[in-house]
C-alpha positions, -999 to 999 in steps of 0.1 A, spaced: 151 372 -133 183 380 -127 182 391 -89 194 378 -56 175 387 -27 196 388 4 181 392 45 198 392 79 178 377 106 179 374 141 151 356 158 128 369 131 103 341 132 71 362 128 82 383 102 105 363 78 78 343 59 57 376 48 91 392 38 101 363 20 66 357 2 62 393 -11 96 385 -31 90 347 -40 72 356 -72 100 373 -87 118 339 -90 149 350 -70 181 337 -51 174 343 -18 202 343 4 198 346 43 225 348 68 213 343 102 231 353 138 223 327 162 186 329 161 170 310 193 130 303 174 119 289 141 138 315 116 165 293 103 139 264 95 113 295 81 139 303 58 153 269 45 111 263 35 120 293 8 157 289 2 183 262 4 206 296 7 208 298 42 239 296 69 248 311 99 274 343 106 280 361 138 272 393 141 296 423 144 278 455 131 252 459 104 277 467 76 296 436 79 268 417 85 250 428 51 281 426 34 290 386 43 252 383 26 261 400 -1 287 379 -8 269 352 -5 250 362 -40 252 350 -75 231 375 -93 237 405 -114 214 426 -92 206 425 -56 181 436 -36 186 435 2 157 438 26 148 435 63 130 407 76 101 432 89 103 445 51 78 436 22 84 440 -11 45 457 -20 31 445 -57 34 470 -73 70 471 -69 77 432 -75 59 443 -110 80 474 -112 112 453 -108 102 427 -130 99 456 -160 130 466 -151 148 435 -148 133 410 -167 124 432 -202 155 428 -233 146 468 -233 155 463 -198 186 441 -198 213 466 -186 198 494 -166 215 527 -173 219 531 -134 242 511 -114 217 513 -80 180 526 -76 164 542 -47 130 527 -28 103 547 -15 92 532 18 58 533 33 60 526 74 31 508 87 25 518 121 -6 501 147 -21 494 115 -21 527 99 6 545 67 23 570 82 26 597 58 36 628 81 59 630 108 89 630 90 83 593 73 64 602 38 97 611 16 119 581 32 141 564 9 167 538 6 193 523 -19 183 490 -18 186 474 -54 222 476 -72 243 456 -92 262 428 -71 296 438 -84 290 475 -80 275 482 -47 290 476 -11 277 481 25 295 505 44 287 519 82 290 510 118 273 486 144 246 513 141 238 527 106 243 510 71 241 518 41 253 511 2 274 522 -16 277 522 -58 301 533 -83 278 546 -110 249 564 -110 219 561 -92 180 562 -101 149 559 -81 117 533 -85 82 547 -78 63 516 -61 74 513 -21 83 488 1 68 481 34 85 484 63 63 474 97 91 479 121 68 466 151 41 447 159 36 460 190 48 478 222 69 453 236 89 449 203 95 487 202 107 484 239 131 454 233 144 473 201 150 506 215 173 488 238 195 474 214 196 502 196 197 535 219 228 516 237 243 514 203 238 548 195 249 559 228 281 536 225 289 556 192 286 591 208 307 582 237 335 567 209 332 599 189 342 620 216 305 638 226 295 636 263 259 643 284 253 679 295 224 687 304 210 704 276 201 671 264 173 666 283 151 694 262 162 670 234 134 647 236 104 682 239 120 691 206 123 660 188 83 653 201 74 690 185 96 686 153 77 650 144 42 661 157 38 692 146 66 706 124 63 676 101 25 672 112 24 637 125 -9 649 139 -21 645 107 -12 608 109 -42 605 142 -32 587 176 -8 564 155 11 601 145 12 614 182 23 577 193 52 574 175 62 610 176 61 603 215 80 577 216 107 588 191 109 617 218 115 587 248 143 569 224 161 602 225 158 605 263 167 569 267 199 573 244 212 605 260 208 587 298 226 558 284 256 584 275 253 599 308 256 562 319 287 556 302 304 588 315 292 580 350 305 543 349 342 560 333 345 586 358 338 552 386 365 533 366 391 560 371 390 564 406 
């Protein structure tokens, strides 16, 4: 097949070899560009692919588009390392790519569904059941563009969608939602304060709406305790990334005195 796979990685030792066995039997490139991992990822990786070096990382964009550039292939598909690629959609790519019918898509990118797997359980409510991404597109027509907290790609031509999803298990457990939310609610807070926005107080009902808009509005009840779990703690992310705003006004009101 005609594909490159590309991943970023950054200490991604338990996930990386399920993400990078779901797409092994498509026969691809896979290129991975690590950032200074500290476990077993960089030797994970070089068991699949002798495609693998080292980048430092500056913001999600960049970082996607140095992999990128590191591929050969007329298409590309670019996934996470807590991302699988399910079955049925490594059969629906390999009708798409691999068939003479098949040999030049009409569509320059295609859009994937994407199931999140959640303490074991689909999440199909809650504002998760219709997510999509661009995540396949011809090499010489797509780009990454964004910031050090949202990414995304970009294609000149049109774009169609695939029907199988891929998998996304964004944590394994507490402590891995805790470490990530971190990372990125300082990052989102960082791009609020640059933007000009600032704490007031009406911030803190944020996190009673964004728990009622997940749980009930979008019915993540329906989704059992997994649902109400995540809906709760999406609601504590957006307390934790407003504080860390009011944190950064704080410490530049301190710096100007």
């Amino acid at each position: 097949m005609n594909l490159s796979v590309i991943v970023i990685t950054r200490d991604e030792e338990h996930n990386l070899a399920a993400c990078l066995e779901s797409v092994r039997g498509l026969d691809p490139e896979i290129v991975v560009l690590d950032n200074a991992s500290t476990d077993r990822t960089v030797e994970i990786a070089r068991r699949y692919t002798p495609l693998v070096s080292g980048h430092p990382f500056r913001d999600f964009a960049s970082q996607k588009q140095a992999a990128l550039d590191r591929a050969t292939r007329e298409w590309v598909l670019s996934i996470d390392a807590d991302e699988r690629v399910s079955p049925a959609l490594a059969e629906e790519l390999r009708v798409l790519l691999a068939s003479p019918a098949a040999a030049a898509p009409s569509a320059s990118g295609y859009e994937i569904p994407f199931e999140v797997e959640f303490m074991g359980r689909k999440l199909r409510f809650g504002g998760l059941g219709r997510e999509r991404h661009l995540r396949l597109f011809r090499r010489a027509a797509g780009a990454f563009r964004g910031d050090f907290v949202h990414e995304s790609v970009a294609v000149r031509g049109s774009v169609g969608r695939l029907r199988q999803p891929i998998r996304h298990i964004p944590y394994r457990d507490l402590d891995e939602y805790l470490a990530k939310m971190r990372v990125y609610t300082g990052r989102a807070a960082r791009k609020r304060w640059e933007q000009g926005r600032r704490f007031h107080a009406g911030h803190l009902l944020l996190p009673l709406w964004e728990f009622f808009a997940r749980a009930v509005l979008k019915l993540g009840v329906l989704d059992g305790t997994p649902g109400i779990v995540w809906a709760g703690l999406s609601a504590f992310h957006t307390w934790v990334k407003y504080l860390k705003l009011r944190e950064l006004g704080s410490g530049a009101r301190e710096g100007s005195r």
